[in-house]
N, C-alpha and C positions, 0 to 999 in steps of 0.2 A: 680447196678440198680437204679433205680426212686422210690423214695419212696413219693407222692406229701403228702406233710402236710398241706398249703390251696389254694384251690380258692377262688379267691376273683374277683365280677367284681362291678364296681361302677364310681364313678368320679374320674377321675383324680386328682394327689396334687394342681394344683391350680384351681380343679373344672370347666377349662373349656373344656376340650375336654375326651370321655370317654376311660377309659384304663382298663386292664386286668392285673392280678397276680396269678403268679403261683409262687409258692415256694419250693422248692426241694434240694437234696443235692447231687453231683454225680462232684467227683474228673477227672475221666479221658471226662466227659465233657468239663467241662472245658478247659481242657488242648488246646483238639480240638479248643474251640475257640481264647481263650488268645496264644498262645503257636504255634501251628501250621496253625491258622489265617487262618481256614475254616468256611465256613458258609452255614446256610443249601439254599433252594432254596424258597422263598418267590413267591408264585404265583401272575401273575398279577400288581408285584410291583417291582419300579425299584428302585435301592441302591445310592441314592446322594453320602454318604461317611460313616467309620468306624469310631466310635471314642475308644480308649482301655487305654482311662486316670483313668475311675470309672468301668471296666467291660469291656465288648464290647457289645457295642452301634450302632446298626446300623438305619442310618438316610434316610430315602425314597425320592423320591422327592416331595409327595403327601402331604410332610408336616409329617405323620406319623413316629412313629421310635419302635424300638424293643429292652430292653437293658438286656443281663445278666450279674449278678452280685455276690460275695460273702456278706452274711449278714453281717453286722459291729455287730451284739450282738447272732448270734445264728452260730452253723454249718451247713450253708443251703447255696444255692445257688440261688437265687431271678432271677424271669422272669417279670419285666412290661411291658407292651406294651399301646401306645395312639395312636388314630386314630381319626379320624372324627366320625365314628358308634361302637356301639358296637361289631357287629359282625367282625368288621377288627381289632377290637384291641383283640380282643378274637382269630381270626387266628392267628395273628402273634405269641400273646404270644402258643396257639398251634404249630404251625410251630417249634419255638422253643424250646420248648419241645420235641418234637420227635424227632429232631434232634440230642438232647442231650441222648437219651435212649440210 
């Protein structure tokens, strides 16, 4: 299961566009993404490309992107997402979370 340790929404790492985190820890997630390289369905948004060098990254055409990842200092599995609004980087990173459940 999903056990979320924090929300966090605010600015983005270089402040300019806002982004959303979720943070959580769930092995056969993963798997899902990295491994059998599914993805969940992103409403209203269309997928430019995957990138699976840092996580899996996926990049919109909208400019926006969605990326999960393993933390480099805890056992968690990390969700950011940036978009143009808040409310779209807050779905994404939603989106993918559920999809991970």
């Amino acid at each position: 299961g999903l056990d979320v340790v924090v929300s966090n929404y605010g600015a983005s790492a270089s402040g300019l566009l806002p982004s959303a985190s979720i943070y959580y820890y769930d092995m056969l997630a993963y798997k899902l993404l990295m491994e059998e390289k599914k993805l969940p369905v992103f409403a209203g948004k269309t997928v430019e490309k995957v990138g699976y060098s840092d996580g899996c990254k996926v990049y919109f055409t909208d400019g926006s992107f969605v990326i999960c990842r393993f933390s480099g200092t805890e056992p968690l599995l990390r969700i950011f997402a940036e978009s143009h609004d808040y409310s779209d980087a807050e779905a994404l990173a939603d989106t993918m979370k559920e999809f991970c459940k």
